[in-house]
TIVO-2410 file (N, C-alpha, C; in nm, 3 decimals):
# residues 156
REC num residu      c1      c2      c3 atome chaine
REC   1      X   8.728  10.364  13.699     N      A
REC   1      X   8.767  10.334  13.562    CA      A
REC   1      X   8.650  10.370  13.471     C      A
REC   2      X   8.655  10.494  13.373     N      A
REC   2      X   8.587  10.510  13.296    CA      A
REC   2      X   8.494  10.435  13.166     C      A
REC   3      X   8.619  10.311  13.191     N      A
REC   3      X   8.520  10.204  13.055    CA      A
REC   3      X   8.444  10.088  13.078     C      A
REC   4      X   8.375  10.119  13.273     N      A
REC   4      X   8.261  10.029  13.300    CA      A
REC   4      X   8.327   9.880  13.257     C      A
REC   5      X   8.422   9.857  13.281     N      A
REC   5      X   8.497   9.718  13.291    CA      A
REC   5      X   8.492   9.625  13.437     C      A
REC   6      X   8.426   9.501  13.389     N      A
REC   6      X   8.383   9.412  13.516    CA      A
REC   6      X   8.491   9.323  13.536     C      A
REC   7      X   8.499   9.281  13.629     N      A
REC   7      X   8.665   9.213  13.681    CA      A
REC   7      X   8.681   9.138  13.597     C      A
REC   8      X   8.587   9.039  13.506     N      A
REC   8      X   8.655   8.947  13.428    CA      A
REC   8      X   8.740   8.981  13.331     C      A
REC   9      X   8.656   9.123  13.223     N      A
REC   9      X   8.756   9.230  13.126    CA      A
REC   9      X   8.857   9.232  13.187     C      A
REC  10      X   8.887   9.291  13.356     N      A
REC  10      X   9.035   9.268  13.419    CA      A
REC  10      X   9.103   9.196  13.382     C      A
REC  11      X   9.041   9.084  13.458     N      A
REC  11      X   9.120   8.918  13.441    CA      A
REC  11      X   9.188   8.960  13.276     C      A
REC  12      X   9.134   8.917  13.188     N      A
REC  12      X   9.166   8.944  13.053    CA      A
REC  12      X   9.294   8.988  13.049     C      A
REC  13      X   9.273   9.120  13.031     N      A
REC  13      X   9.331   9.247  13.025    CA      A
REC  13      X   9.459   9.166  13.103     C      A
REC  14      X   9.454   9.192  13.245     N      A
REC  14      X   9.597   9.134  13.283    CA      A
REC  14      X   9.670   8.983  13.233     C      A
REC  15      X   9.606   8.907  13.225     N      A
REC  15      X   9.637   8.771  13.131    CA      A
REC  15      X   9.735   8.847  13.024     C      A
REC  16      X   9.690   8.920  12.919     N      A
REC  16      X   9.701   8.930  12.804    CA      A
REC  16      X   9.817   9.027  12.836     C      A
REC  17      X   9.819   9.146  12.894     N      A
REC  17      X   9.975   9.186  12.942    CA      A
REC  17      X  10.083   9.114  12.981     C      A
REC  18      X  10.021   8.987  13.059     N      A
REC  18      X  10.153   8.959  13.090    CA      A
REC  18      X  10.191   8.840  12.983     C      A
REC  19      X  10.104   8.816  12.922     N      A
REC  19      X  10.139   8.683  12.779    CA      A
REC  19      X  10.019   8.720  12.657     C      A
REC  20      X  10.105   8.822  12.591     N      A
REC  20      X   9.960   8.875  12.429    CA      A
REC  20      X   9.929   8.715  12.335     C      A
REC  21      X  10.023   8.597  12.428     N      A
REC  21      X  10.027   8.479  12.305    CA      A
REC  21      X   9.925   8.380  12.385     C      A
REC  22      X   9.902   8.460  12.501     N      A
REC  22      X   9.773   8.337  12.560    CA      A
REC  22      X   9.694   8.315  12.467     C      A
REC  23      X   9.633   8.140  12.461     N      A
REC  23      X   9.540   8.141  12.414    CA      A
REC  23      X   9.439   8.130  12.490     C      A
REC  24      X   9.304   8.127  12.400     N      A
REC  24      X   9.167   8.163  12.453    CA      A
REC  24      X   9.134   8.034  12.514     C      A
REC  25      X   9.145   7.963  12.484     N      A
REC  25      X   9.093   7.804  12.605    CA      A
REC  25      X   9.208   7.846  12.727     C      A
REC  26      X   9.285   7.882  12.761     N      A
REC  26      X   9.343   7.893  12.846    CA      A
REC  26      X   9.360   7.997  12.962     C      A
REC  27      X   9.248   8.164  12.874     N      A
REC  27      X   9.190   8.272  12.934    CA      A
REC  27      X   9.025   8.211  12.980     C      A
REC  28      X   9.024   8.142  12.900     N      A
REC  28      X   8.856   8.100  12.906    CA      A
REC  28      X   8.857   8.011  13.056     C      A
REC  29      X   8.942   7.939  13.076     N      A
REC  29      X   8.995   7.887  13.175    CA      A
REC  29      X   9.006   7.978  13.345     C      A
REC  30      X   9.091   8.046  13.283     N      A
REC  30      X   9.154   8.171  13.420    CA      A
REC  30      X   9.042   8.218  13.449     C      A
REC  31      X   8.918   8.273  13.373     N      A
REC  31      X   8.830   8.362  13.382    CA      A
REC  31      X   8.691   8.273  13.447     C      A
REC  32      X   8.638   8.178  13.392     N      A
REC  32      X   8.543   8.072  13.397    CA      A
REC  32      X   8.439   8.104  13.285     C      A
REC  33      X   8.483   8.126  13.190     N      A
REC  33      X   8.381   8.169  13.077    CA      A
REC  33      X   8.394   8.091  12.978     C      A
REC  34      X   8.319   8.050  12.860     N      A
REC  34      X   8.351   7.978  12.738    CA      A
REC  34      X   8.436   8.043  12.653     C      A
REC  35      X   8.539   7.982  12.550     N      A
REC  35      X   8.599   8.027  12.431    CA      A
REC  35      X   8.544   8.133  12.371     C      A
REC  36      X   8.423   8.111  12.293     N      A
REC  36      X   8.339   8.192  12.198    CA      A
REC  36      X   8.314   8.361  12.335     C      A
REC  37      X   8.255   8.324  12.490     N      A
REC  37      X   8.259   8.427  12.525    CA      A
REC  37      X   8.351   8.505  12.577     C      A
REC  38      X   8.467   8.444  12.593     N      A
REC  38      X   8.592   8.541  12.567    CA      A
REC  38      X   8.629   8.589  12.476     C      A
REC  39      X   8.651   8.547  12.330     N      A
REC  39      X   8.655   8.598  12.176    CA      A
REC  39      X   8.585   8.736  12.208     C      A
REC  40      X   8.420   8.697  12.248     N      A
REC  40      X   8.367   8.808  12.220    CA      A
REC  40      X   8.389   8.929  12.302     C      A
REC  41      X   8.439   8.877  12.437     N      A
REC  41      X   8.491   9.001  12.500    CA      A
REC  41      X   8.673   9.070  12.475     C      A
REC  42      X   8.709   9.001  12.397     N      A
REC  42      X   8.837   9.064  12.368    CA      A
REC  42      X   8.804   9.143  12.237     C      A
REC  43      X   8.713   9.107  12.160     N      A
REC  43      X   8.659   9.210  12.041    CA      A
REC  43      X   8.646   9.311  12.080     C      A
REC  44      X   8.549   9.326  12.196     N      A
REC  44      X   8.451   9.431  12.257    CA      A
REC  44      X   8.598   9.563  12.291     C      A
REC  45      X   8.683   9.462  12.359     N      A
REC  45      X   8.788   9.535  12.440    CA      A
REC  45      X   8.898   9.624  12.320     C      A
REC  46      X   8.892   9.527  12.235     N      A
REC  46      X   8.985   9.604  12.118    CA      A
REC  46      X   8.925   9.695  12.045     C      A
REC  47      X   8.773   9.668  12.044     N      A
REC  47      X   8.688   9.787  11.976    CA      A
REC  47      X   8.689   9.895  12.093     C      A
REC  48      X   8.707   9.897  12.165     N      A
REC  48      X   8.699   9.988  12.283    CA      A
REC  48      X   8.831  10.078  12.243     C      A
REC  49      X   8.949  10.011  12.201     N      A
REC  49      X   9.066  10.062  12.239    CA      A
REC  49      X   9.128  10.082  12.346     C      A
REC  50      X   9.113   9.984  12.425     N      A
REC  50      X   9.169   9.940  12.578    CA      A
REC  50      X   9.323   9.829  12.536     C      A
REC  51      X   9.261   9.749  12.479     N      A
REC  51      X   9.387   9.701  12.341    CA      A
REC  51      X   9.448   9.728  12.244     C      A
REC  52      X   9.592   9.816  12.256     N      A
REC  52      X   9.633   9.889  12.179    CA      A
REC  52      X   9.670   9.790  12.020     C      A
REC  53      X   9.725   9.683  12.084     N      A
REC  53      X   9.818   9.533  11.982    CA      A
REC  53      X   9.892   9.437  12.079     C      A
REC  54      X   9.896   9.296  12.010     N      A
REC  54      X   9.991   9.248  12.067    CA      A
REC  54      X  10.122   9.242  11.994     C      A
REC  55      X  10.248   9.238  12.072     N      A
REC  55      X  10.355   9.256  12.034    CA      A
REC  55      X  10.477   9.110  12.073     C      A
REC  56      X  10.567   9.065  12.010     N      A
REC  56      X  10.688   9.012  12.049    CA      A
REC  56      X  10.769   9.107  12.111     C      A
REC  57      X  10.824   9.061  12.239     N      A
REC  57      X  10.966   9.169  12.286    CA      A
REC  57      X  11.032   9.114  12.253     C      A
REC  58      X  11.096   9.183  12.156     N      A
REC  58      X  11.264   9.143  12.119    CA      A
REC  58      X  11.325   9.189  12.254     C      A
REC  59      X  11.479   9.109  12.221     N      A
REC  59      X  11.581   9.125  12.296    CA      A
REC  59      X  11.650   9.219  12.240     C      A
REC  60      X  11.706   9.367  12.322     N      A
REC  60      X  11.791   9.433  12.218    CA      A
REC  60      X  11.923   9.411  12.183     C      A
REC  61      X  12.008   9.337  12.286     N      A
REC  61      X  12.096   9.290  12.235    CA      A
REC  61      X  12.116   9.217  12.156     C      A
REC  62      X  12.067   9.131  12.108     N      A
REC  62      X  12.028   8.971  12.019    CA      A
REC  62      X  12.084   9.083  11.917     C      A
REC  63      X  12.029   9.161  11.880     N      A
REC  63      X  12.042   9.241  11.781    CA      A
REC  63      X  12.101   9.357  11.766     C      A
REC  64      X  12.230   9.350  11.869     N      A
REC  64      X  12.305   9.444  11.862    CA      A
REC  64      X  12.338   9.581  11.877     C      A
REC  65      X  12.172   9.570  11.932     N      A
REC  65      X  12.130   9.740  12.016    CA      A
REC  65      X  12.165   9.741  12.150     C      A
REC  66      X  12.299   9.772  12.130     N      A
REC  66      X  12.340   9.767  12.286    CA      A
REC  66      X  12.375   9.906  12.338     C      A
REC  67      X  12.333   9.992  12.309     N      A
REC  67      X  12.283  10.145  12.359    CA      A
REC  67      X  12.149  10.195  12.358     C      A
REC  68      X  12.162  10.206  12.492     N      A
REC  68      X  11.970  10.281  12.525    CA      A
REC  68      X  12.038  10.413  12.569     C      A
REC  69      X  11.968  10.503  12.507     N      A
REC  69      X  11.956  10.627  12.586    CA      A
REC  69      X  11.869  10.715  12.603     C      A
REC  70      X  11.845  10.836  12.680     N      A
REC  70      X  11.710  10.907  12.727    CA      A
REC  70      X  11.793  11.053  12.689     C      A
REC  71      X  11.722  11.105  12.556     N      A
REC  71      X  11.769  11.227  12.509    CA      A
REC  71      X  11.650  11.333  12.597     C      A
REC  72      X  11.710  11.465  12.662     N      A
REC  72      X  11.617  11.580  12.687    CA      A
REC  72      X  11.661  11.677  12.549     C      A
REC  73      X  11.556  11.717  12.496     N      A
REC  73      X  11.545  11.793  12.374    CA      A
REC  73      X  11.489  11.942  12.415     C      A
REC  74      X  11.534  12.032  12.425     N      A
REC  74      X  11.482  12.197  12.431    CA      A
REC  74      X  11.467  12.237  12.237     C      A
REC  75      X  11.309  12.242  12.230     N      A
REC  75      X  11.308  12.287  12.094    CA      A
REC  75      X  11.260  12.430  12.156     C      A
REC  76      X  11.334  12.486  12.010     N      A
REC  76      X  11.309  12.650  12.081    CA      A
REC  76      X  11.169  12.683  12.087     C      A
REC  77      X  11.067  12.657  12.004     N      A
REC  77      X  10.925  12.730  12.054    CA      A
REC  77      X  10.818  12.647  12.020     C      A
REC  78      X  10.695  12.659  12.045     N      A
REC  78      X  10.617  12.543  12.017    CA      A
REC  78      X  10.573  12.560  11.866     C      A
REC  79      X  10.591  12.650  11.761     N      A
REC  79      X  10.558  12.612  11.684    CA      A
REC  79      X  10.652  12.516  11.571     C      A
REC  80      X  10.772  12.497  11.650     N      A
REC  80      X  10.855  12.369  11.601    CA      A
REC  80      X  10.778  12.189  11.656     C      A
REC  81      X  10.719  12.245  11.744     N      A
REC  81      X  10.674  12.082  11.808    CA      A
REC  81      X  10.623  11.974  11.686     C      A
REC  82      X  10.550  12.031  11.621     N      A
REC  82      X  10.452  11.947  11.578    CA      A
REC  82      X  10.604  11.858  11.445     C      A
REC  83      X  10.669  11.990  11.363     N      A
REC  83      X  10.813  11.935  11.314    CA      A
REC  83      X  10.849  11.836  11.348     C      A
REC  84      X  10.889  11.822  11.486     N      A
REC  84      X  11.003  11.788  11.586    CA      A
REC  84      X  10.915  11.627  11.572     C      A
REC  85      X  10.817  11.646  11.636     N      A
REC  85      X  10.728  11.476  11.619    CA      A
REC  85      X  10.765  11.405  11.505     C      A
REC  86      X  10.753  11.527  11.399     N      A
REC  86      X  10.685  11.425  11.283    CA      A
REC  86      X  10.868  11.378  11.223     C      A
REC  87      X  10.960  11.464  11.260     N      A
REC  87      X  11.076  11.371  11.233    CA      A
REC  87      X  11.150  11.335  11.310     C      A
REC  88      X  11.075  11.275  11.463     N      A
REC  88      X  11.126  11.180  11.547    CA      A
REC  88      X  11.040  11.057  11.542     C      A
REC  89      X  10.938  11.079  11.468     N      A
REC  89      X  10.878  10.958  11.451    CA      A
REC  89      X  10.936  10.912  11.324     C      A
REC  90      X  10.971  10.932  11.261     N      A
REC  90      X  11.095  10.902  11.116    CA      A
REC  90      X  11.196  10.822  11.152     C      A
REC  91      X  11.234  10.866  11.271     N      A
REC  91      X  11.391  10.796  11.303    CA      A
REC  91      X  11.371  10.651  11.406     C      A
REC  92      X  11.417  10.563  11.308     N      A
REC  92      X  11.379  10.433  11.344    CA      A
REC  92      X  11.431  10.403  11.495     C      A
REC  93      X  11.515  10.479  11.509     N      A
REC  93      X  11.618  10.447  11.661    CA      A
REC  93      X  11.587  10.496  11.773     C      A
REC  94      X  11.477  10.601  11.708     N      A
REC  94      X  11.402  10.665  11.853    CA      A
REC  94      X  11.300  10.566  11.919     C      A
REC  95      X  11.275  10.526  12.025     N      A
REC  95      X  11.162  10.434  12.015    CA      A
REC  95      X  11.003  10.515  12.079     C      A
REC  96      X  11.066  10.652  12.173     N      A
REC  96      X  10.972  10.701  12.233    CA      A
REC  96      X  11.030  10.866  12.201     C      A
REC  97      X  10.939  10.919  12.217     N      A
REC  97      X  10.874  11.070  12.228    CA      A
REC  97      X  10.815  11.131  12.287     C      A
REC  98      X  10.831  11.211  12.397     N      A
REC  98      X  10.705  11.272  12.510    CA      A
REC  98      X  10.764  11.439  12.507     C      A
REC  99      X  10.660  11.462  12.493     N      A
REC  99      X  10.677  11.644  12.542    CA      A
REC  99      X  10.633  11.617  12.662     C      A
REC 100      X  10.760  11.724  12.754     N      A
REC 100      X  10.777  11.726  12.871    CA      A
REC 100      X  10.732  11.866  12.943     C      A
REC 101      X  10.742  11.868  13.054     N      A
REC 101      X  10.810  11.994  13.174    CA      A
REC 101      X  10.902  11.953  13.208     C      A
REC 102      X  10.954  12.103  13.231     N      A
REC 102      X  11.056  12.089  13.371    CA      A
REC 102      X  11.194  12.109  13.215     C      A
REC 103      X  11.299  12.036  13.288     N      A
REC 103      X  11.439  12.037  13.199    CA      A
REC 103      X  11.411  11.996  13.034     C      A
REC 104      X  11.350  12.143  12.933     N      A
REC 104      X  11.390  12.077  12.799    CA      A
REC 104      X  11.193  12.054  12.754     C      A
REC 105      X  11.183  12.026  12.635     N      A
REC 105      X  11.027  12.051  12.588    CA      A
REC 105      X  11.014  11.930  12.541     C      A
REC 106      X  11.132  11.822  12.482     N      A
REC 106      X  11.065  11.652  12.490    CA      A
REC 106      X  11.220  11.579  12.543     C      A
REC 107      X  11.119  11.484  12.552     N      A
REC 107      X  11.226  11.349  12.615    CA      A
REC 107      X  11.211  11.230  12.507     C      A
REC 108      X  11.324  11.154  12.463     N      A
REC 108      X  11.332  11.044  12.381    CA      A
REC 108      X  11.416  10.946  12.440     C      A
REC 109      X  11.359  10.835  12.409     N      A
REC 109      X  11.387  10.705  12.433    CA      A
REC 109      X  11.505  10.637  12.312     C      A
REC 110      X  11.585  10.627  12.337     N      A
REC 110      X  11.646  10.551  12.183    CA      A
REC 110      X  11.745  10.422  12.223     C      A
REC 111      X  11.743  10.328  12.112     N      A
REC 111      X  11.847  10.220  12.128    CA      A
REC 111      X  11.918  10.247  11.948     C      A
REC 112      X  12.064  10.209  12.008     N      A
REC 112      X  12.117  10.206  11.877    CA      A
REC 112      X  12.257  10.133  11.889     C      A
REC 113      X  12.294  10.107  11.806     N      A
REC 113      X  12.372   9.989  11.823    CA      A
REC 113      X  12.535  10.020  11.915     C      A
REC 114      X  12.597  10.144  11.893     N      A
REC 114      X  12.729  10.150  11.954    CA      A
REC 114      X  12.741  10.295  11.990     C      A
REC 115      X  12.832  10.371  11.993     N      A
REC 115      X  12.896  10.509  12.052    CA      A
REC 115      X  12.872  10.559  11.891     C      A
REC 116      X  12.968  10.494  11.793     N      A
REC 116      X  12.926  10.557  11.698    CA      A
REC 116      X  12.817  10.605  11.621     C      A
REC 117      X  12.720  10.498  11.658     N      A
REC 117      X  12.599  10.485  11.593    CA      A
REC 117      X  12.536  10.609  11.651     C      A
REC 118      X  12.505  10.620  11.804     N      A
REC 118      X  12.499  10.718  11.896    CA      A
REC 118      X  12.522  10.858  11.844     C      A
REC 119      X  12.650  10.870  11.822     N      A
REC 119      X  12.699  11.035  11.750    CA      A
REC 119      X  12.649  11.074  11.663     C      A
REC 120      X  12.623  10.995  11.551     N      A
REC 120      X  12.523  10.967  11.409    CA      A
REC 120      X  12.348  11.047  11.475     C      A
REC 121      X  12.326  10.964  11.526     N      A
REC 121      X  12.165  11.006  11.590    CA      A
REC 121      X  12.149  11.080  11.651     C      A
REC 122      X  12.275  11.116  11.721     N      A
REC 122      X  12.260  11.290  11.786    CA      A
REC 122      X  12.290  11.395  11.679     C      A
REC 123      X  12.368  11.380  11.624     N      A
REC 123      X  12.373  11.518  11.521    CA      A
REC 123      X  12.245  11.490  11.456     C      A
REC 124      X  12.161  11.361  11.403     N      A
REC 124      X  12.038  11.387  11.345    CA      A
REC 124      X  11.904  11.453  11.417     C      A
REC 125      X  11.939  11.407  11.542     N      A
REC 125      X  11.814  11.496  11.652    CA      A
REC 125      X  11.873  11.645  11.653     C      A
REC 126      X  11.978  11.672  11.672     N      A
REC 126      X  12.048  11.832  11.692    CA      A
REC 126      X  12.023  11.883  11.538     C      A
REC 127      X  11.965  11.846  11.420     N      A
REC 127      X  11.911  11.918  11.321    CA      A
REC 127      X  11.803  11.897  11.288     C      A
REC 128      X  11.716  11.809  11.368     N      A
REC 128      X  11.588  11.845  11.360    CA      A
REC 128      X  11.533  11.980  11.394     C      A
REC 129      X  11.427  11.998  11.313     N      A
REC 129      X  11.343  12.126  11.331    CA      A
REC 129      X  11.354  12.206  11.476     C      A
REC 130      X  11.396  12.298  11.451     N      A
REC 130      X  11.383  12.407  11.634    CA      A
REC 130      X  11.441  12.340  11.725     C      A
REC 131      X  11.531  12.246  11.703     N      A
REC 131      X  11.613  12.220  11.837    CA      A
REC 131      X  11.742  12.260  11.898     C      A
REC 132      X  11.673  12.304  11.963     N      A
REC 132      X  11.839  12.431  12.007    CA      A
REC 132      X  11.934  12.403  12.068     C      A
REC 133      X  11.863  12.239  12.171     N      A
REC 133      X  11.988  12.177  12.265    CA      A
REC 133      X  11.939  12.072  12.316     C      A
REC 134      X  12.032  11.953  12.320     N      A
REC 134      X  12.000  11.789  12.371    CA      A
REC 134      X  12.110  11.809  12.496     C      A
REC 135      X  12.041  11.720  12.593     N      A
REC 135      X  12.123  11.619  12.639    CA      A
REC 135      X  12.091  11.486  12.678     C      A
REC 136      X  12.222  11.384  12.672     N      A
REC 136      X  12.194  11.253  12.670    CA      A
REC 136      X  12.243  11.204  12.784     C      A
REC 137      X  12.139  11.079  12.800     N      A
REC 137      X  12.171  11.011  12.920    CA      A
REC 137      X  12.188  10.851  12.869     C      A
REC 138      X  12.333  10.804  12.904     N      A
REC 138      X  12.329  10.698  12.876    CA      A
REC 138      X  12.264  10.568  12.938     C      A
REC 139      X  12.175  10.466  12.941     N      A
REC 139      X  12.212  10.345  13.008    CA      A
REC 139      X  12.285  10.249  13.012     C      A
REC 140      X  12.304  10.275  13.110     N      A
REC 140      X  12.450  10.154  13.210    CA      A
REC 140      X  12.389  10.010  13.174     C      A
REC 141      X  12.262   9.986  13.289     N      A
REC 141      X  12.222   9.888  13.368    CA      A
REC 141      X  12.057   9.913  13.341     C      A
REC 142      X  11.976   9.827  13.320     N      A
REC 142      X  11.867   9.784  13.345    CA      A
REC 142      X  11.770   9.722  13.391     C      A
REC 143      X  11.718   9.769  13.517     N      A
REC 143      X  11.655   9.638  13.624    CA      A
REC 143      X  11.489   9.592  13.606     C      A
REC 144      X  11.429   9.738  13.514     N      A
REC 144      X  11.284   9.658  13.496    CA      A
REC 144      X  11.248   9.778  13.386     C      A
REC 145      X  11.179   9.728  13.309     N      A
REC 145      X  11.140   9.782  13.172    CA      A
REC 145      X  11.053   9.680  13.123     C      A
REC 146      X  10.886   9.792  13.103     N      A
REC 146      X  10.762   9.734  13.105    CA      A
REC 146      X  10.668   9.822  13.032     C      A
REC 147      X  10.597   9.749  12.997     N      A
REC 147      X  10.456   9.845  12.922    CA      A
REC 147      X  10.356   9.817  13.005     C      A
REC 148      X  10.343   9.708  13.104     N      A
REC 148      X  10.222   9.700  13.190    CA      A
REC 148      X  10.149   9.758  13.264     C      A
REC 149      X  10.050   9.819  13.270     N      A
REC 149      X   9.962   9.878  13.360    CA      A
REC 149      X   9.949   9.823  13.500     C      A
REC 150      X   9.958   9.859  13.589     N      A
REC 150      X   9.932   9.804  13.741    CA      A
REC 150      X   9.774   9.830  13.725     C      A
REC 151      X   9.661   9.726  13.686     N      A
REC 151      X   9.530   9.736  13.704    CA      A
REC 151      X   9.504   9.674  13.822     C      A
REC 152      X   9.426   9.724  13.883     N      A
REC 152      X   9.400   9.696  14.054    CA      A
REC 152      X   9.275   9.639  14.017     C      A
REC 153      X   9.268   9.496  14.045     N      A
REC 153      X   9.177   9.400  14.014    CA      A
REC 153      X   9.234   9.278  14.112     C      A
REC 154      X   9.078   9.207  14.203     N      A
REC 154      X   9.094   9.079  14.257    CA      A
REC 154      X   9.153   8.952  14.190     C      A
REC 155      X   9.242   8.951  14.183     N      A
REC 155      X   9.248   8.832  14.070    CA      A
REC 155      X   9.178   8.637  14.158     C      A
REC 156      X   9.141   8.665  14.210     N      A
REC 156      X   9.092   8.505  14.313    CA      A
REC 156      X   9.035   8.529  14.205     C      A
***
């Protein structure tokens, strides 16, 4: 691991993935360190940029996003890419963006509320900049969906 991180930063680090609402008497705890010297090592860690933010997971249904799907996008050449980002990062329904290999030049993540809503957001990706051809994959079923890192750390 390039950022010279000692198991306790671990400890941290995994605490805080699996609950961003821990509090610090209660990491200070897990770890065996004081309050004030955990503060100071979660500073250190966010100044590092090892800590991107903490976040609430919503539920997507609660809210009526009951379509996830995984668009493959073929934009015709790369000098559409940089386009293609900057108005998929626009569209509130996309949640992810990766330029890929293999089938298609990015992959998107999206939730949106129904079939209709769906048709709506595909004709808006199918006129984004240089995109010559989608296809979508719906989700059915969902068995694990995570942002966590598997950090390989002793936790005793």
């Amino acid at each position: 691991m390039s950022q010279n991180l000692d198991k306790t930063d671990l400890k941290i680090l995994h605490e805080l993935q699996r609950n961003g609402r821990a509090r610090r008497n209660k990491l200070a705890e897990i770890v065996g360190l004081s309050v004030p010297s955990v503060s100071e090592r979660m500073k250190k860690l966010e100044e590092k940029n090892l800590i991107d933010g903490y976040y609430a997971v919503l539920n997507p249904r609660n809210f009526d996003f009951d379509i996830t799907a995984f668009i493959f996008v073929q934009v015709d050449n790369s000098s559409f890419y940089q386009d293609f980002v900057e108005a998929s990062r626009d569209e509130a329904e996309v949640l992810e963006c990766h330029s890929i290999t293999g089938d298609g030049s990015h992959f998107l993540k999206i939730r949106t509320h129904n079939t209709e809503s769906l048709e709506k957001l595909l004709s808006k990706i199918q006129t984004m900049p240089g995109v010559k051809k989608t296809r979508s994959n719906i989700v059915l079923s969902t068995f694990k969906e995570t942002r966590e890192l598997p950090l390989k750390i002793d936790l005793d």
